[in-house]
C-alpha positions as CSV (number, residue, x, y, z in Angstrom):
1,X,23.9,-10.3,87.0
2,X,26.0,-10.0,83.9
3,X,29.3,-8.0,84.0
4,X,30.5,-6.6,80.5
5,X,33.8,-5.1,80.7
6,X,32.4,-2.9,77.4
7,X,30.2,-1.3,79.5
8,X,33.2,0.0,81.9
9,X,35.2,0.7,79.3
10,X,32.1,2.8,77.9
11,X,31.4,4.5,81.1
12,X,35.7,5.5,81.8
13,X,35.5,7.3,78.2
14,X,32.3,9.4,78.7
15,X,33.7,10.7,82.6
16,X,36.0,12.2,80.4
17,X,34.3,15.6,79.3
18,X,35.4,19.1,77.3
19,X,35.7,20.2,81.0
20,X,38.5,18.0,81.7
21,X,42.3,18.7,81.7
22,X,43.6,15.8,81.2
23,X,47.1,15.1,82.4
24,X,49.5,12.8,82.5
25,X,52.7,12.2,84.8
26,X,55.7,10.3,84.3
27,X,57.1,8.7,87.6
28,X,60.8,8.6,89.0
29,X,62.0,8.5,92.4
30,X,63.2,12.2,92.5
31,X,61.6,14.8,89.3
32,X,58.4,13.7,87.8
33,X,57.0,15.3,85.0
34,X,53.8,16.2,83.3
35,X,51.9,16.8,80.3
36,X,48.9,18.5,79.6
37,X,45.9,17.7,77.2
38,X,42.1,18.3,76.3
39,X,39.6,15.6,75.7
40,X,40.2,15.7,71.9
41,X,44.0,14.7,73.0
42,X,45.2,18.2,71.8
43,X,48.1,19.2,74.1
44,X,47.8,22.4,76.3
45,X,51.2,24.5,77.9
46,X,54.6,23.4,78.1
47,X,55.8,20.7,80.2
48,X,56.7,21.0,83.6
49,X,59.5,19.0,85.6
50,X,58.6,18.8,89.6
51,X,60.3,17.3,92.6
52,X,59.2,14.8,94.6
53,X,58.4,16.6,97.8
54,X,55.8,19.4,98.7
55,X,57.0,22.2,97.4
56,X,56.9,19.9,93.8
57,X,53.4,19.0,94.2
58,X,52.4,22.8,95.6
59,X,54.1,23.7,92.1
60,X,52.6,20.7,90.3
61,X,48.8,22.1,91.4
62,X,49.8,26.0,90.4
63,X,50.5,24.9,87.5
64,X,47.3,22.7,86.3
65,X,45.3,25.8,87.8
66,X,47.1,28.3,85.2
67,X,46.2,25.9,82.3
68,X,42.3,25.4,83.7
69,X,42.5,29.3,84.1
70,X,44.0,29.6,80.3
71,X,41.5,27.0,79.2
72,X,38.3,28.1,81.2
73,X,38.0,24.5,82.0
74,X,36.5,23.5,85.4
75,X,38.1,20.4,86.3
76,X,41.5,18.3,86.1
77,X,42.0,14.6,86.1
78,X,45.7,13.4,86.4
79,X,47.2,9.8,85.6
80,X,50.5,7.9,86.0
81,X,52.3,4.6,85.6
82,X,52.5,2.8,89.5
83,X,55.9,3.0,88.7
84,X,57.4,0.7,92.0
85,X,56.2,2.7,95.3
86,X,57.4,6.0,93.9
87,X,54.1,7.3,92.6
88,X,52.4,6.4,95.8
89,X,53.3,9.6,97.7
90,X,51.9,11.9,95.0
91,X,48.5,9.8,94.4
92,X,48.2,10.4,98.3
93,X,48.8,13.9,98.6
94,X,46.5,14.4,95.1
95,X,44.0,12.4,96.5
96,X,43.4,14.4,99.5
97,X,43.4,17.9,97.4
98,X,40.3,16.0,95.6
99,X,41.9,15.6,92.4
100,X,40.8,12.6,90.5
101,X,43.7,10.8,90.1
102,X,43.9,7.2,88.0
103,X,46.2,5.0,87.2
104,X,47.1,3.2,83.2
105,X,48.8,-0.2,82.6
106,X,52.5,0.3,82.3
107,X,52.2,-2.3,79.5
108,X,49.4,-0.5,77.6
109,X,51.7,3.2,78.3
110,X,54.6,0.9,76.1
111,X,52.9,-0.5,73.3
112,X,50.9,3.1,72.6
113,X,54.5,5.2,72.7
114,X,54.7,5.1,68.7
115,X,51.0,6.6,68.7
116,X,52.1,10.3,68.3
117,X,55.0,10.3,66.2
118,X,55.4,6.8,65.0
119,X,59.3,6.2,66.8
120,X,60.3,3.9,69.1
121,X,62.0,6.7,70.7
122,X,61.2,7.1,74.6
123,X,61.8,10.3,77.3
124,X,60.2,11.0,79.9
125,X,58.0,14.0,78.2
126,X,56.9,12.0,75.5
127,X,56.1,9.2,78.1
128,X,53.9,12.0,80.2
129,X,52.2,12.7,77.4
130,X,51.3,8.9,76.1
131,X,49.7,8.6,79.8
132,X,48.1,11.4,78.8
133,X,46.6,10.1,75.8
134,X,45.5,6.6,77.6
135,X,43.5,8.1,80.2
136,X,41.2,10.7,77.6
137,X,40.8,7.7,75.7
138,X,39.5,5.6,78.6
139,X,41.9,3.4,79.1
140,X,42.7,4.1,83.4
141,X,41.7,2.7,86.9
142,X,40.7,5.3,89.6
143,X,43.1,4.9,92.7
144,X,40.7,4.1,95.7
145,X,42.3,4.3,98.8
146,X,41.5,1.6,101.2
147,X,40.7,1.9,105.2
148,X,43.9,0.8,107.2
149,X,42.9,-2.2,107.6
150,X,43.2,-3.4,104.2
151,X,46.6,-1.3,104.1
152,X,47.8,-3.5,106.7
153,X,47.0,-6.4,105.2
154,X,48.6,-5.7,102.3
155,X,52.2,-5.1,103.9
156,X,51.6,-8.1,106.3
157,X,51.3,-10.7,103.4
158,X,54.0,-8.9,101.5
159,X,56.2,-9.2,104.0
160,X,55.2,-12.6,104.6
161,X,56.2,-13.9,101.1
162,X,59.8,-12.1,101.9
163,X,60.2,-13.7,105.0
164,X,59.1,-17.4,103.4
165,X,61.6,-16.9,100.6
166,X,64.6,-16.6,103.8
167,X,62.9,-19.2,105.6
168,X,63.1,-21.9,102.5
169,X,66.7,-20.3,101.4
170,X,67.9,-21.2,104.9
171,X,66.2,-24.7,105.1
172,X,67.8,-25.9,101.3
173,X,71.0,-24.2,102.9
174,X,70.7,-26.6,105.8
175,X,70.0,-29.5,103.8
176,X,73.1,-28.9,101.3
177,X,75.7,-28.9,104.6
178,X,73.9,-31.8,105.8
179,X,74.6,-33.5,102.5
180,X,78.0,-32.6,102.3
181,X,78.9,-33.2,106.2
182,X,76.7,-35.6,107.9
183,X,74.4,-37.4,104.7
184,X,73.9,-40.0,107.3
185,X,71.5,-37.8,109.4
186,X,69.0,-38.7,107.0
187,X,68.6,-41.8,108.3
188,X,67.9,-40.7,111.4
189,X,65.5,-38.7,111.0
190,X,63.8,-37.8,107.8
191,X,63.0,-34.3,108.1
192,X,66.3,-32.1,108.5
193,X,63.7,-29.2,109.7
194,X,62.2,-31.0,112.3
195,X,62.8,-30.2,115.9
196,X,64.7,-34.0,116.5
197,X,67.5,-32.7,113.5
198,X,67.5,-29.1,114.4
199,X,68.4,-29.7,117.9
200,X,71.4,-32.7,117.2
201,X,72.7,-29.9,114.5
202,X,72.6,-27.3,117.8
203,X,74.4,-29.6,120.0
204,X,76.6,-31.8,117.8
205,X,76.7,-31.3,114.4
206,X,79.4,-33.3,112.9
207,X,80.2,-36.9,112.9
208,X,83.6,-36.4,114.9
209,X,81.7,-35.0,117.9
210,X,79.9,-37.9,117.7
211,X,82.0,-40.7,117.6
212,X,83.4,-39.9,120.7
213,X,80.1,-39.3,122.9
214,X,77.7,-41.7,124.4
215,X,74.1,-42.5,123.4
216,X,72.8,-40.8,127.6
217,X,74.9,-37.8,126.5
218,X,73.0,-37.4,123.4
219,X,70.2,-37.5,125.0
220,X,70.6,-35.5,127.6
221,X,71.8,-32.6,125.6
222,X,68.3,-33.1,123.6
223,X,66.2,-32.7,126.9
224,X,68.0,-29.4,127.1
225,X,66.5,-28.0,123.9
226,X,63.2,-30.3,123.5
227,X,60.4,-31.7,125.9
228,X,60.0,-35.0,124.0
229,X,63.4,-36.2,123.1
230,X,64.0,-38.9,119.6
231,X,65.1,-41.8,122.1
232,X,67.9,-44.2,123.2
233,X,67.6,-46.5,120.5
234,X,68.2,-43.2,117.7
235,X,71.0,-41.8,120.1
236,X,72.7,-45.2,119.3
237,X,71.7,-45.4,116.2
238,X,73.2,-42.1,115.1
239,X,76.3,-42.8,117.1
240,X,77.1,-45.8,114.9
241,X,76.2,-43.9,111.9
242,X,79.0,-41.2,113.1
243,X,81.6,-43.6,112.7
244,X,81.1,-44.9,109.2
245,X,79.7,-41.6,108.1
246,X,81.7,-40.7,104.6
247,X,80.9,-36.7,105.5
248,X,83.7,-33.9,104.5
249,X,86.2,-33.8,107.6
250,X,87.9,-30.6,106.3
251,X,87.2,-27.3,107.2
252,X,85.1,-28.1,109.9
253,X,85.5,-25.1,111.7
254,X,84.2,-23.0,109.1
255,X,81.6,-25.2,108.3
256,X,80.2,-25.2,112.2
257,X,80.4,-21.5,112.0
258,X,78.1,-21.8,108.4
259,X,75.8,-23.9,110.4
260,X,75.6,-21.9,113.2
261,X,74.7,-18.6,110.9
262,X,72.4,-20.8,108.9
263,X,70.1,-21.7,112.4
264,X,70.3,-18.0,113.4
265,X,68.8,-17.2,110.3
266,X,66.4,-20.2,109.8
267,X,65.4,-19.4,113.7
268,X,65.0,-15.5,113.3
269,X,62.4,-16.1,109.7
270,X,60.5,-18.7,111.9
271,X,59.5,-16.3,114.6
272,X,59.2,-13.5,112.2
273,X,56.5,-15.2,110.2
274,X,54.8,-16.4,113.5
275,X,54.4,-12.6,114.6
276,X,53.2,-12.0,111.0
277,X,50.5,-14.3,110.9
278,X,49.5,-13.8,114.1
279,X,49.2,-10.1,113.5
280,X,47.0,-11.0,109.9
281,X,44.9,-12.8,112.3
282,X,44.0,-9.9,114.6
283,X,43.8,-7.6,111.1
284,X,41.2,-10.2,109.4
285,X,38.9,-10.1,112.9
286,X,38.6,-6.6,112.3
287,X,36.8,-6.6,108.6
288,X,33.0,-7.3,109.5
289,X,32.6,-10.1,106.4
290,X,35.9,-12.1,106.9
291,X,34.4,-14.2,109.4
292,X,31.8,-15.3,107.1
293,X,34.3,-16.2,104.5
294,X,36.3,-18.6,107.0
295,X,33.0,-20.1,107.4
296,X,33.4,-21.6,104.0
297,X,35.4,-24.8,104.6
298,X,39.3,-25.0,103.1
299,X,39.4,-21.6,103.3
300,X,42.6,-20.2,105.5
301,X,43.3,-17.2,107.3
302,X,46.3,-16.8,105.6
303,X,44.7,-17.2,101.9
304,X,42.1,-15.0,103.0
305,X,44.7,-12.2,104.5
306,X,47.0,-13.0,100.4
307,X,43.4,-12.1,98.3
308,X,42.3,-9.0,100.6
309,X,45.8,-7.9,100.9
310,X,46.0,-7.5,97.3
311,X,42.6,-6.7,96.7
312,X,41.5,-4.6,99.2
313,X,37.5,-4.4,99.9
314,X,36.0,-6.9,97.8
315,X,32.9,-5.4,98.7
316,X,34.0,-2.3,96.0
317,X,33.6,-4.6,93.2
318,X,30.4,-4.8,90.7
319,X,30.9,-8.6,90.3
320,X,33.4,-11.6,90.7
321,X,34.4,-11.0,87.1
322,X,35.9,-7.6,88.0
323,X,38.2,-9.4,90.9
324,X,39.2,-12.1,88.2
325,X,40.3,-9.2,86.2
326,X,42.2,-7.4,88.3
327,X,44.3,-10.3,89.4
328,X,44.5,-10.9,85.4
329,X,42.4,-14.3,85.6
330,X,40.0,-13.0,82.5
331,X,40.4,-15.2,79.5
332,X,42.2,-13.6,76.2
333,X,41.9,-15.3,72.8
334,X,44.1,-14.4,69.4
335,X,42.0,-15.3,66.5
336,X,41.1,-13.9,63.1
337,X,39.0,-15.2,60.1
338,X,39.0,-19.0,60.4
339,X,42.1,-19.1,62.5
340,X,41.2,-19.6,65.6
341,X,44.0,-19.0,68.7
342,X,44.2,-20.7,72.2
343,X,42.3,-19.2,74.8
344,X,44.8,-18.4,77.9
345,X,44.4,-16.0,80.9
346,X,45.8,-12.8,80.2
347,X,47.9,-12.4,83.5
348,X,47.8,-8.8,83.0
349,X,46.9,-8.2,87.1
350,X,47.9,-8.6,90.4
351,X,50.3,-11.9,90.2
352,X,50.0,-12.2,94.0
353,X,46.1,-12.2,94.1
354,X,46.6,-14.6,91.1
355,X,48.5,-17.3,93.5
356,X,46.0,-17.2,96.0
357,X,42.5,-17.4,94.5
358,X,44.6,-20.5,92.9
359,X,46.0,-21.9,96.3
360,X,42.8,-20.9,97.7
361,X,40.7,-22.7,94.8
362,X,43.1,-26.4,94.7
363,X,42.2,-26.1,99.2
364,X,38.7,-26.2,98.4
365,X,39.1,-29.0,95.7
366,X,40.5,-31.2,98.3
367,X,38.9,-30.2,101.3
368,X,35.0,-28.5,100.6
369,X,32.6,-31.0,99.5
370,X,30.8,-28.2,97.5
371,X,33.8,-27.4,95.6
372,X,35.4,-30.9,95.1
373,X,31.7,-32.1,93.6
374,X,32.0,-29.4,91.1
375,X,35.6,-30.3,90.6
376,X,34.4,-34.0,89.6
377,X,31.1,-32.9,88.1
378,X,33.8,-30.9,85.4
379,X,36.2,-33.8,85.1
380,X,34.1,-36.8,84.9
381,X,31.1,-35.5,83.4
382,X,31.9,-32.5,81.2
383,X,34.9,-34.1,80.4
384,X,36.9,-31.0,80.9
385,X,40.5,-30.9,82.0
386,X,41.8,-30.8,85.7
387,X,43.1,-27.5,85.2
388,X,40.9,-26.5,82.8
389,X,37.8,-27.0,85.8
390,X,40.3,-25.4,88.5
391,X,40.4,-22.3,86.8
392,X,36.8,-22.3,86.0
393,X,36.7,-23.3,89.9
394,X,38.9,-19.9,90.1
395,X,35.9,-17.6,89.0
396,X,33.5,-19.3,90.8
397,X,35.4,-18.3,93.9
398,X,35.7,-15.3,92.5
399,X,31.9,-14.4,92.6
400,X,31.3,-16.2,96.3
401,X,33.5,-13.6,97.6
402,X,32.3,-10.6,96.1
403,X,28.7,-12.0,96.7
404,X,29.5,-12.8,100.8
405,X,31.1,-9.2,101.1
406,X,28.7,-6.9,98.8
407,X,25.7,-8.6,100.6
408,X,27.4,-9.1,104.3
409,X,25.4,-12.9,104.1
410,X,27.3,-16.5,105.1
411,X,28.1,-18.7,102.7
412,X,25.5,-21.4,101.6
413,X,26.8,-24.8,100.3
414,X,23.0,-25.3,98.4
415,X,24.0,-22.5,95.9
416,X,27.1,-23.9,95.2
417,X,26.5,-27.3,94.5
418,X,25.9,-27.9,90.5
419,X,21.8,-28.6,89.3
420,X,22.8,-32.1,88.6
421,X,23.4,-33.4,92.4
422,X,20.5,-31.1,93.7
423,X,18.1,-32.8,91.3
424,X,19.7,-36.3,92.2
């Protein structure tokens, strides 16, 4: 199945009929307002200025029935900008009154503001009305609200990547006191975020507390904190370290007290990402085609819970070209005449969903055999790139996924080997 993108386009523009009042709303976090036009793009009634709360969107509604009633027309669509989460209340609340509500491309809304009167200038009318404009001319996504499942998903793995960035903040934190108090550690053991290092930074984090202890001490204050301890020979070891160790000895108070706020933190974002992945886990056994995606091997719950997250159904889309373009994975070109431009990804999508149909894609590579004979097929045969055949890797992903959850059927390695090794 081919999937043009003209063809959308084509389809967006002709939903939009003389019946249509077509408005468009510029998002803040207390007053939005709107703008009115027909399908020609002539504009219809004042503006109007609402709050955020009921009684604005009670008002909003009067008010696009008064121009339908002026107008004779027999139904409204409305767009706006997802302007951070403030617009996400009103698509809601339109949503369940019926109204067709879409969304446009904050980028597209700033390079069409000189359309009407050919200024740079910028307000939040003339911004209501360029929204406006976009949407009768085609140029809008429909909001389609996903079950809870997919909801979930999506504040799971967004909290995840917060939590991550506090967990790897606290960890280069941990290794900059180490370096600057006790660089010897190192030596000891390699990983300053293993459960060896962590636990001698609990017990007796500085060289001086060392120097004065004896290697049973040591570990005897590990068995309090671990079930397999390091070992005599590394309590030694780190004693005799202690005692030439060229570590800061000033400050130390405050530098325990660092430490101990640094652990706290480093301990509190490792048991906050175990409950979040363990609750994606129970979230993905609840979507009927998920389990036939983990089927395919290299894929991970947790890339799997980053794509649906940001996604939602992949079921809802018409082809694998469609996901590629919402995550901004569709190839853009600048040529003219005889000039021809690089081709590049446009990156005009999701940059989440982008990071993990790539994370998702280099797993395969190493660990699917279907994916990684591809891989070398491109390379060694076709002569292409590395990257160039991961992120023609990408779209083939892309497809598989819509495929496995459009048609509910497992994954099968034969179609995704290429023609070459079948014939062979």
């Amino acid at each position: 199945m081919k999937y043009k993108m003209q063809d959308k386009q084509n389809q967006l523009i002709e939903r939009i009929s003389d019946q249509h009042l077509v408005v468009g709303v510029d998002i803040a976090q207390q007053f939005h307002v709107a703008r009115a036009v027909n399908y020609r793009g002539i504009v219809i009634g004042d503006p109007l200025t609402f709050e955020n709360d009921e009684i604005g969107f009670d008002k909003f509604q009067v008010w696009m029935n008064e121009l339908k009633d002026l107008k004779d027309y027999r139904t409204e669509i409305v767009g706006m900008e997802p302007t951070g989460h403030y617009w996400l209340n009103l698509s809601k609340w339109l949503y369940d009154q019926r109204i067709d509500v879409v969304t446009v491309n904050p980028h597209h809304v700033k390079k069409n503001k000189e359309n009407r009167d050919n200024t740079q200038s910028k307000s939040d009318k003339k911004d209501a009305l360029v929204i406006a404009d976009m949407v009768k001319n085609g140029y809008y996504s429909f909001i389609h609200p996903t079950s809870e499942a997919f909801e979930k998903l999506r504040v799971l793995m967004s909290n995840r990547d917060f939590i991550v960035k506090r967990l790897v903040s606290s960890i280069n934190q941990i290794n900059r006191w180490v370096d600057i108090i006790f660089p010897e550690l190192r030596q000891v053991f390699k990983d300053v975020k293993g459960k060896g290092a962590i636990a001698t930074l609990r017990l007796f984090p500085t060289p001086v507390e060392l120097r004065s202890m004896e290697a049973q001490d040591i570990v005897k204050g590990w068995k309090t904190l671990m079930i397999r301890q390091p070992g005599f020979k590394k309590a030694q070891t780190l004693i005799q370290l202690a005692k030439s160790s060229v570590g800061n000895t000033q400050a130390l108070d405050a530098y325990k007290l660092h430490l101990e706020q640094l652990l706290e933190e480093f301990d509190l974002a490792t048991t906050q990402l175990e409950k979040v992945e363990e609750e994606t886990t129970d979230v993905l056994g609840k979507i009927t085609f998920t389990n036939k995606i983990l089927g395919i091997k290299g894929i991970t719950e947790i890339t799997l819970g980053g794509i649906l997250g940001e996604a939602g159904d992949l079921s809802k889309f018409a082809h694998g070209n469609s996901l590629l373009r919402h995550a901004g994975m569709n190839l853009a070109e600048a040529s003219s005449g005889k000039w021809k431009g690089q081709i590049v990804i446009s990156k005009r999508g999701r940059s989440r969903l982008r990071r993990y149909l790539f994370l998702a894609t280099m797993s395969l590579v190493a660990n699917n055999p279907e994916f990684k004979a591809l891989h070398a097929h491109n390379v060694k045969v076709k002569k292409m790139k590395k990257m160039k055949s991961i992120m023609k890797l990408i779209g083939k992903l892309a497809r598989i996924l819509v495929g496995i959850a459009r048609n509910n059927e497992p994954y099968c390695p034969e179609k995704v080997q290429p023609l070459t090794l079948l014939a062979a």
